[in-house]
VEXDRENLUM-248694 format. One record per residue (C-alpha): residue number from 0; residue in three letters; x, y, z. Coordinates in steps of 0.5 Angstrom, whole numbers. Example, Ala and Ser with C-alpha at 12.3 -4.5 7.8 and 13.67 -1.06 7.14 Angstrom:
BEGIN
<lovo:0&loke:Ala&x:25&y:-9&z:16> $
<lovo:1&loke:Ser&x:27&y:-2&z:14> $
This chain:
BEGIN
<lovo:0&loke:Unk&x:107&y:81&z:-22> $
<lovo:1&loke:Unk&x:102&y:86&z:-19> $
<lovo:2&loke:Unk&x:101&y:87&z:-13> $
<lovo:3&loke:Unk&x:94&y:86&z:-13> $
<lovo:4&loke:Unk&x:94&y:80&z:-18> $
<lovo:5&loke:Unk&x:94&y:73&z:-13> $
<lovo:6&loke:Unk&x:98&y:67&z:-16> $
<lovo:7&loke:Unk&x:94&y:62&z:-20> $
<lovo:8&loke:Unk&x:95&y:56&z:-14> $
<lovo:9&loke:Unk&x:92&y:62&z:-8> $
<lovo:10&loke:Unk&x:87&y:62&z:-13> $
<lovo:11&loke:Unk&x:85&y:55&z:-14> $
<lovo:12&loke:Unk&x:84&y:54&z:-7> $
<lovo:13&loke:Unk&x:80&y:60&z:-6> $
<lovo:14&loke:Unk&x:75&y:57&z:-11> $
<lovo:15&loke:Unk&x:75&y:51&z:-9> $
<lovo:16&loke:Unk&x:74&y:53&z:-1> $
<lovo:17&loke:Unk&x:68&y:57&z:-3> $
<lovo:18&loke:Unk&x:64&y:51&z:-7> $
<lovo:19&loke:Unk&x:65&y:47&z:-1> $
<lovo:20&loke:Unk&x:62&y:53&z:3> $
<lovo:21&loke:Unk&x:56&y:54&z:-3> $
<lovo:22&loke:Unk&x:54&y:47&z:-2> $
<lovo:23&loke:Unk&x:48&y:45&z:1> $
<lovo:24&loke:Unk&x:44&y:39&z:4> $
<lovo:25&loke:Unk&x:38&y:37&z:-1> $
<lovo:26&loke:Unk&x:33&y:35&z:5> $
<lovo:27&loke:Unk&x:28&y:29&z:4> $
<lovo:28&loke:Unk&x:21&y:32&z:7> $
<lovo:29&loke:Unk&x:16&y:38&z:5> $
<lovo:30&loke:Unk&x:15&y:41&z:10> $
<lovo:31&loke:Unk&x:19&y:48&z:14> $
<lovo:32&loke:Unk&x:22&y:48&z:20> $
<lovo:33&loke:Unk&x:16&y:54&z:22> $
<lovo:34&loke:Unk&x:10&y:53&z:19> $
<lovo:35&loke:Unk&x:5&y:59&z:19> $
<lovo:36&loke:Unk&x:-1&y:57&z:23> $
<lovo:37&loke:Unk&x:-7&y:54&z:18> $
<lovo:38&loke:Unk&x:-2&y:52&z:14> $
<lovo:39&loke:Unk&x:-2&y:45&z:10> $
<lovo:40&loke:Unk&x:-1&y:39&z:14> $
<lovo:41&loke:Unk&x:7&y:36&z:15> $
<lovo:42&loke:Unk&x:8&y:31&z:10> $
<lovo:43&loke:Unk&x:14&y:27&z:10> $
<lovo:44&loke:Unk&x:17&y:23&z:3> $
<lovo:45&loke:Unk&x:15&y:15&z:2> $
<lovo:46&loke:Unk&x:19&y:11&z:-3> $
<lovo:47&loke:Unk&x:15&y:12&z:-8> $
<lovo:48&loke:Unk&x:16&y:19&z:-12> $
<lovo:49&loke:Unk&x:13&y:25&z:-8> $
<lovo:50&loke:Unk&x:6&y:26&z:-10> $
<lovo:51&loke:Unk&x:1&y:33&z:-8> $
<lovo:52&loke:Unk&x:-5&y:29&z:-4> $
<lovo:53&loke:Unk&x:-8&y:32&z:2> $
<lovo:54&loke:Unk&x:-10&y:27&z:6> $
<lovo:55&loke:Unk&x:-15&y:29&z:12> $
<lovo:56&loke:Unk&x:-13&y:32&z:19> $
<lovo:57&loke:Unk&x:-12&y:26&z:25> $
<lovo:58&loke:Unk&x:-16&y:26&z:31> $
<lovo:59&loke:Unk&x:-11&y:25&z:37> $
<lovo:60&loke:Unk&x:-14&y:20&z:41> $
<lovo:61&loke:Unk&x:-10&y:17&z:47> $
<lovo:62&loke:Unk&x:-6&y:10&z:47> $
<lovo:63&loke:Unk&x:-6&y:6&z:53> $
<lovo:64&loke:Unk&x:1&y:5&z:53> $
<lovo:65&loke:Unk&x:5&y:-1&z:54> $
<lovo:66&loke:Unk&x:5&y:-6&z:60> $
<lovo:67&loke:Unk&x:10&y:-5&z:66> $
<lovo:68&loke:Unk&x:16&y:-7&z:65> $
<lovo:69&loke:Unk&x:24&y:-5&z:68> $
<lovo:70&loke:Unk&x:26&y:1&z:71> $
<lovo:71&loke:Unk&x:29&y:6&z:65> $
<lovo:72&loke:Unk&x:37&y:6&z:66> $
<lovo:73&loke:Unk&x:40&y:12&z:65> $
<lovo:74&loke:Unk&x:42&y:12&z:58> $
<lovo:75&loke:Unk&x:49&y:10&z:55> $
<lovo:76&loke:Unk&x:46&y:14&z:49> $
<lovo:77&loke:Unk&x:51&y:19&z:45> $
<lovo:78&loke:Unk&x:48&y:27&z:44> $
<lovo:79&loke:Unk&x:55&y:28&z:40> $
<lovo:80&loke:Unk&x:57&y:35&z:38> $
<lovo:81&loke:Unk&x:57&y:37&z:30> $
<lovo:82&loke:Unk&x:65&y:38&z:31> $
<lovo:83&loke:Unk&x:65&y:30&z:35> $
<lovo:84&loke:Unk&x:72&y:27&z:31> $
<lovo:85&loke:Unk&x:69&y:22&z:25> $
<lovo:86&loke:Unk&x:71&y:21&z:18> $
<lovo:87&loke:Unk&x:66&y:27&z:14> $
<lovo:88&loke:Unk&x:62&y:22&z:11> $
<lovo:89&loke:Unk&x:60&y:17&z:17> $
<lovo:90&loke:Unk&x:58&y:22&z:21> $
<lovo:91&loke:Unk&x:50&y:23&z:20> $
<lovo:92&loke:Unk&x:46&y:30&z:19> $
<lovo:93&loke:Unk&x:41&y:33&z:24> $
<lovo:94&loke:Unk&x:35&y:34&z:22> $
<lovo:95&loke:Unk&x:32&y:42&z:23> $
<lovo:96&loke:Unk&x:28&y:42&z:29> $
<lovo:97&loke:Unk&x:20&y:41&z:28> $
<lovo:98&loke:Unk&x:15&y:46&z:30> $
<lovo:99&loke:Unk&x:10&y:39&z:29> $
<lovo:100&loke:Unk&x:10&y:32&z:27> $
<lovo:101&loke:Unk&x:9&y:29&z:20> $
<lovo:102&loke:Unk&x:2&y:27&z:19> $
<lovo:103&loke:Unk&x:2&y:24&z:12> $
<lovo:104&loke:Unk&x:8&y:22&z:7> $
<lovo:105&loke:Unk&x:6&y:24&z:-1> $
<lovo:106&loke:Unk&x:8&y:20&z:-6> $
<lovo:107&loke:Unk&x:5&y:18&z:-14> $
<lovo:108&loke:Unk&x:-2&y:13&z:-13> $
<lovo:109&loke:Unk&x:-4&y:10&z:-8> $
<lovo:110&loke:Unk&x:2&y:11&z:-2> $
<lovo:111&loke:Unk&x:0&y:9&z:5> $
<lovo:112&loke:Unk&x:3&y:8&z:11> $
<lovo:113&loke:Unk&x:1&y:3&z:17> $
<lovo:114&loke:Unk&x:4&y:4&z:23> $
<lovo:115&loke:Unk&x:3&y:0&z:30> $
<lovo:116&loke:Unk&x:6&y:3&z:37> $
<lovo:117&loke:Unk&x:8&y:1&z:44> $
<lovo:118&loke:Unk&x:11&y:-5&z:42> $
<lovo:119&loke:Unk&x:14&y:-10&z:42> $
<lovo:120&loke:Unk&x:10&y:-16&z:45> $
<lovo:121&loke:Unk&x:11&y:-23&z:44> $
<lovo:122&loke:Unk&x:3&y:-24&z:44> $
<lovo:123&loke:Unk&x:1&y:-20&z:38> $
<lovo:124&loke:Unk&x:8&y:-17&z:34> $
<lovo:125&loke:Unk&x:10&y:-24&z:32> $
<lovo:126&loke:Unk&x:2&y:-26&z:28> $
<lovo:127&loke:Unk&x:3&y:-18&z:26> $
<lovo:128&loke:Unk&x:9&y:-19&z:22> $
<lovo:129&loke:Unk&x:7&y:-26&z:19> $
<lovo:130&loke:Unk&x:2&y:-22&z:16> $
<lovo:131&loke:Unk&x:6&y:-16&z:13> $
<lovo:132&loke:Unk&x:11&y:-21&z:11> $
<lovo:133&loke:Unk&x:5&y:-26&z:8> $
<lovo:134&loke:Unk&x:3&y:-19&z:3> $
<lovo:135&loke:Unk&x:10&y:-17&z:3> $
<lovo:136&loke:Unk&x:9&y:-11&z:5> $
<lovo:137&loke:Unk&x:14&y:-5&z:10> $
<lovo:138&loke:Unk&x:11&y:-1&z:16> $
<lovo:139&loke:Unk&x:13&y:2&z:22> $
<lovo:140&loke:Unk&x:13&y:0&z:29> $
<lovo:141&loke:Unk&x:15&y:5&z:35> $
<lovo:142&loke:Unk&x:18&y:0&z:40> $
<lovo:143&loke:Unk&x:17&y:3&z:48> $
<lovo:144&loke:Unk&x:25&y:1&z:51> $
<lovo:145&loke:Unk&x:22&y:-3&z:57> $
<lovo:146&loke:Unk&x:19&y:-8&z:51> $
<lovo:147&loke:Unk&x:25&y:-7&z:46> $
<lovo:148&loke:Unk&x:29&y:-8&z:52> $
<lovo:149&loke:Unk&x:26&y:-15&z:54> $
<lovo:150&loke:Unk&x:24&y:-18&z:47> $
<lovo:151&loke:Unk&x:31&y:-16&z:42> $
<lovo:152&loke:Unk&x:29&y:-21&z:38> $
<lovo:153&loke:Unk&x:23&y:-18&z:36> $
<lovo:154&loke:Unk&x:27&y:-12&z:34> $
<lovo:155&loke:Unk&x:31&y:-16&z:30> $
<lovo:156&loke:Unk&x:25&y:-20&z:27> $
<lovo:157&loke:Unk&x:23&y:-12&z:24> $
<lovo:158&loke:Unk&x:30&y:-10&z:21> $
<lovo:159&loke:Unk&x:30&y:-17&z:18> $
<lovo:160&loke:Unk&x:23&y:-16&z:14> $
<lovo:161&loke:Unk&x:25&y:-9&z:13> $
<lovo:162&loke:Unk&x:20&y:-6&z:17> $
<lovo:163&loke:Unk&x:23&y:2&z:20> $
<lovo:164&loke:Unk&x:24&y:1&z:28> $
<lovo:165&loke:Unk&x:21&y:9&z:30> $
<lovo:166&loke:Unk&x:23&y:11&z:38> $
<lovo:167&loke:Unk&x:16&y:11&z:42> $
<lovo:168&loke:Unk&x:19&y:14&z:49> $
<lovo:169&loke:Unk&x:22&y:8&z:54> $
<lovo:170&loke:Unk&x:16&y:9&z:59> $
<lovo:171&loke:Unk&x:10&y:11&z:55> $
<lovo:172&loke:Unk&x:10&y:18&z:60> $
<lovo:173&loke:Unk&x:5&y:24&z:58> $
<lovo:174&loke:Unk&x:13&y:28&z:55> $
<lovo:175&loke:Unk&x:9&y:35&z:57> $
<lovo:176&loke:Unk&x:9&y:34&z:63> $
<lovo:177&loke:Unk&x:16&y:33&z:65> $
<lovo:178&loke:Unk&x:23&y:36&z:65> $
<lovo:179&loke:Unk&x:28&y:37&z:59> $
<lovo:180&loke:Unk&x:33&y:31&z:63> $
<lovo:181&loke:Unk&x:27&y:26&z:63> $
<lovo:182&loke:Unk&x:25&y:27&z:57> $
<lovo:183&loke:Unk&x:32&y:25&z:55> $
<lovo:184&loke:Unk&x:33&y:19&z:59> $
<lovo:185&loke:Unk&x:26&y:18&z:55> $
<lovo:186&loke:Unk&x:28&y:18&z:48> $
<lovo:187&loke:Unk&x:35&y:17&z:49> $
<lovo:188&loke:Unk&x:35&y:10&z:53> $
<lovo:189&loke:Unk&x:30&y:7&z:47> $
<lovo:190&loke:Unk&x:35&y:10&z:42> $
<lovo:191&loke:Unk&x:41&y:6&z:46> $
<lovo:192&loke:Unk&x:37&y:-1&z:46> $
<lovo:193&loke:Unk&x:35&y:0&z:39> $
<lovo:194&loke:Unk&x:42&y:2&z:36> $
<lovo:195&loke:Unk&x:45&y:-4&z:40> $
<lovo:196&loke:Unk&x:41&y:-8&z:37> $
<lovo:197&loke:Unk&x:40&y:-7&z:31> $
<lovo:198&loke:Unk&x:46&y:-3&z:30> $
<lovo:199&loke:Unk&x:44&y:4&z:28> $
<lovo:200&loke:Unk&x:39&y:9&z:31> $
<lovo:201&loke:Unk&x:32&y:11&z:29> $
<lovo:202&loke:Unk&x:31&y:16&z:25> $
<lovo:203&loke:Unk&x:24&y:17&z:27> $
<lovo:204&loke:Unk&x:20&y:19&z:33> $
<lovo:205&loke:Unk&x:13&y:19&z:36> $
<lovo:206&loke:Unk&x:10&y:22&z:42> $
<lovo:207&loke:Unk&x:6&y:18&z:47> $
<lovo:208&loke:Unk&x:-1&y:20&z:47> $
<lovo:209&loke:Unk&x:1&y:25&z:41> $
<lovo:210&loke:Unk&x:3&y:30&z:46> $
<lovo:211&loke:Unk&x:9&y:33&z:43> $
<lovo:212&loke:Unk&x:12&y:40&z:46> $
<lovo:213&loke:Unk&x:18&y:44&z:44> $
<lovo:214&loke:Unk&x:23&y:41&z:48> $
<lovo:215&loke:Unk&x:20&y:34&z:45> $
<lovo:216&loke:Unk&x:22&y:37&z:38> $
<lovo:217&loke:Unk&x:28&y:40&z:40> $
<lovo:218&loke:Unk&x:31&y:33&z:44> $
<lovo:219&loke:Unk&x:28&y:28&z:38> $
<lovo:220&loke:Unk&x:32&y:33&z:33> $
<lovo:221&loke:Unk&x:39&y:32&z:36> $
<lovo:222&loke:Unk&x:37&y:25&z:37> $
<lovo:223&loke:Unk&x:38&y:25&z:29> $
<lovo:224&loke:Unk&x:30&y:23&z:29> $
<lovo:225&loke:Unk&x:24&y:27&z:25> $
<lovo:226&loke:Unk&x:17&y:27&z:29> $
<lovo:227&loke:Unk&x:10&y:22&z:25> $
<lovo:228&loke:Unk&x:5&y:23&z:27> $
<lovo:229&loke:Unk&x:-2&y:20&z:24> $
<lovo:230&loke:Unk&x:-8&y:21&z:20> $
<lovo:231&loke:Unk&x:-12&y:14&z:21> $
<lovo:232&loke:Unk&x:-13&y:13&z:29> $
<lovo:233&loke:Unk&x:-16&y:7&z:29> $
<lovo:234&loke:Unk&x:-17&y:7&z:37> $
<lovo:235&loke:Unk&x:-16&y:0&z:37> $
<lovo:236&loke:Unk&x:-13&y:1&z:44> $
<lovo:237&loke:Unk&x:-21&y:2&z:46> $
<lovo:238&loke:Unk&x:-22&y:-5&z:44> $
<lovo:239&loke:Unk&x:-28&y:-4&z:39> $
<lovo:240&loke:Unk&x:-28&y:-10&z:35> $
<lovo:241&loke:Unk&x:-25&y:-13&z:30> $
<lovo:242&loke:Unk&x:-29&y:-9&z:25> $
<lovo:243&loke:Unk&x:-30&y:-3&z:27> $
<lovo:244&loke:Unk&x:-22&y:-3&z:26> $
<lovo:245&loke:Unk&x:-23&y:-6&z:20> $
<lovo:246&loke:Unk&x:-28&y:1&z:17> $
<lovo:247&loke:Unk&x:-24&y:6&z:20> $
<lovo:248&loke:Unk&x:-19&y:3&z:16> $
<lovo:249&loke:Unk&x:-21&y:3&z:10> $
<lovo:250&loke:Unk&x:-27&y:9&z:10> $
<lovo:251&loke:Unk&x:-20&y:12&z:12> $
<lovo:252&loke:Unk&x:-16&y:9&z:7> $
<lovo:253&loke:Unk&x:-13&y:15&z:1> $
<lovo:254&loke:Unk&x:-7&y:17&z:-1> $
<lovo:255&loke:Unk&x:-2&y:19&z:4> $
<lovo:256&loke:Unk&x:-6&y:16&z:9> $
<lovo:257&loke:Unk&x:-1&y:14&z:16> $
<lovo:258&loke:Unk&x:-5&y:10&z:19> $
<lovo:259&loke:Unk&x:-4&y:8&z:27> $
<lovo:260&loke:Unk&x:-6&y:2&z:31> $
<lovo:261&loke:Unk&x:-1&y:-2&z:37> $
<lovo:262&loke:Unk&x:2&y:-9&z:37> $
<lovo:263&loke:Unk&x:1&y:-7&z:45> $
<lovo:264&loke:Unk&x:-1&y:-4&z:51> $
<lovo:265&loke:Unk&x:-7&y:-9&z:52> $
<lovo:266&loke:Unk&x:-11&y:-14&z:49> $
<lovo:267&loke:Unk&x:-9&y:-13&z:42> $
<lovo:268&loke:Unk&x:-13&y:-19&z:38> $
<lovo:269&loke:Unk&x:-17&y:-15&z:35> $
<lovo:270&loke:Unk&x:-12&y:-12&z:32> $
<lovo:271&loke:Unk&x:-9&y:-17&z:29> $
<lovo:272&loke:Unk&x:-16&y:-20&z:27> $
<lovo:273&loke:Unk&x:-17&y:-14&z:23> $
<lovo:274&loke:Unk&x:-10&y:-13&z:20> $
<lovo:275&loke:Unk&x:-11&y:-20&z:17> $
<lovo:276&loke:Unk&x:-18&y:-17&z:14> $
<lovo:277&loke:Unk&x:-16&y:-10&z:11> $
<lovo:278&loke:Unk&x:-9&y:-11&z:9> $
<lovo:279&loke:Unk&x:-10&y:-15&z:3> $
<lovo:280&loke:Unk&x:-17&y:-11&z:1> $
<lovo:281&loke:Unk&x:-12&y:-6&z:1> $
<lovo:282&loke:Unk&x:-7&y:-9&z:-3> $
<lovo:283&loke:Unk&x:-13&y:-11&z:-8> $
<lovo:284&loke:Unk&x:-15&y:-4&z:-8> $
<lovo:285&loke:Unk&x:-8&y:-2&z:-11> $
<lovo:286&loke:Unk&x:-6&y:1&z:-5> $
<lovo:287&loke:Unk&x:2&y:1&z:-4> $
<lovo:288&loke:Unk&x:4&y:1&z:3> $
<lovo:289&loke:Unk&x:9&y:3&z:5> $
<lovo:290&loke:Unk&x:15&y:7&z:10> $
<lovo:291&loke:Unk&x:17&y:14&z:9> $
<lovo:292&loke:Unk&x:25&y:15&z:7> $
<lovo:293&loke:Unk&x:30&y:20&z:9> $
């Protein structure tokens, strides 16, 4: 044999390891970790098959947050290093990190997604769900850890109807505003009372107020959650009446439309009111509400 032919075993291996090395992970959303300034809003995937529709750009507005409930606990929550020992396919990939959140998912039709945050509270989530479940319909809800910690039955309640449980900070606090330690006690608190819950983490996140900064991106990321944001804000925390909610929904109402409303953080019967209104005149129209999927 000459010097410079390999054995045919050695050779074997060697292809093998570089085919593992060549594979790469197929992502599930269409949007780039770096974004070019004026570029096309973030869109995250339905259920359905993608689609191209643009929806329009959302206005921020504030919420008014979740009621007092217990002091935040320091988190039990694991950010597990990528050489953590667990069996290969058990160990669940880190998403890249954002430069900014979602703000609409693309899919074939009519796909929209409803979302409600703060929650939950047992004065305006359950009447939520009835309805959902009465139209057979999935949404997100983006639970505050002193509410979820207080109602896990509620949280339960949500997996069971297939609703897609996000995280929404424990205290709803204004997350720029402080330090890269709070902002993980924040995130990684509400992760641990969902995961024990429920028994697996959240894969999506949501700043309170809308605030988000590079650090919030980069925490959620290794956290193992994607950031969403909205498109339709209802404003429903400002109490505007029941049909006023109802006619931003549907002046609002497009394909790829993430729309946001709370199930807490104040009187919320009118959302509820209005839900019961827009939610089947939605479905008449051939909307299909729906969750984004990773």
């Amino acid at each position: 044999m000459k010097k410079d032919q390999m054995p045919s075993g050695r050779r074997m291996v060697l292809r093998i390891a570089a085919a593992l090395g060549a594979t790469t992970t197929v992502g599930l959303f269409t949007v780039d970790r770096a974004a070019p300034p004026g570029a096309p809003a973030p869109t995250a995937r339905p259920t359905s098959p993608p689609g191209t529709h643009t929806a329009a750009k959302p206005a921020p507005a504030p919420a008014a947050g979740p009621v007092a409930g217990p002091r935040q606990a320091p988190s039990a929550y694991r950010l597990q290093p990528m050489t953590a020992y667990a069996p290969p396919r058990f160990r669940r990939a880190l998403p890249p990190v954002r430069q900014r959140p979602f703000l609409r998912v693309s899919g074939t039709g009519n796909t929209m997604v409803l979302t409600f945050d703060d929650g939950p509270d047992p004065r305006y989530t359950p009447a939520i769900l009835t309805t959902l479940r009465h139209h057979g319909v999935r949404a997100m809800f983006f639970v505050c850890g002193e509410m979820a910690v207080r109602h896990p039955d509620l949280l339960r309640r949500m997996a069971e109807d297939g609703h897609v449980v996000g995280n929404h900070s424990w205290s709803h606090p204004l997350i720029p505003k402080l330090p890269p330690s709070r902002i993980r006690r924040e995130l990684g608190s509400t992760s641990d009372v969902i995961e024990r819950t429920l028994g697996s983490a959240p894969l999506w996140y949501r700043a309170p107020f809308g605030a988000w900064n590079r650090l919030s991106f980069e925490i959620g990321a290794e956290l193992g959650m994607e950031p969403l944001a909205w498109t339709v804000d209802t404003l429903d925390w400002k109490e505007p009446g029941t049909s006023t909610i109802v006619r931003r929904v549907l002046d609002g109402a497009g394909p790829g439309v993430v729309v946001l409303s709370h199930d807490a953080g104040g009187d919320r019967s009118q959302t509820v009111r209005a839900l019961r209104t827009y939610l089947p005149r939605l479905v008449d129209e051939g909307y299909h509400i729906t969750v984004p999927r990773r």
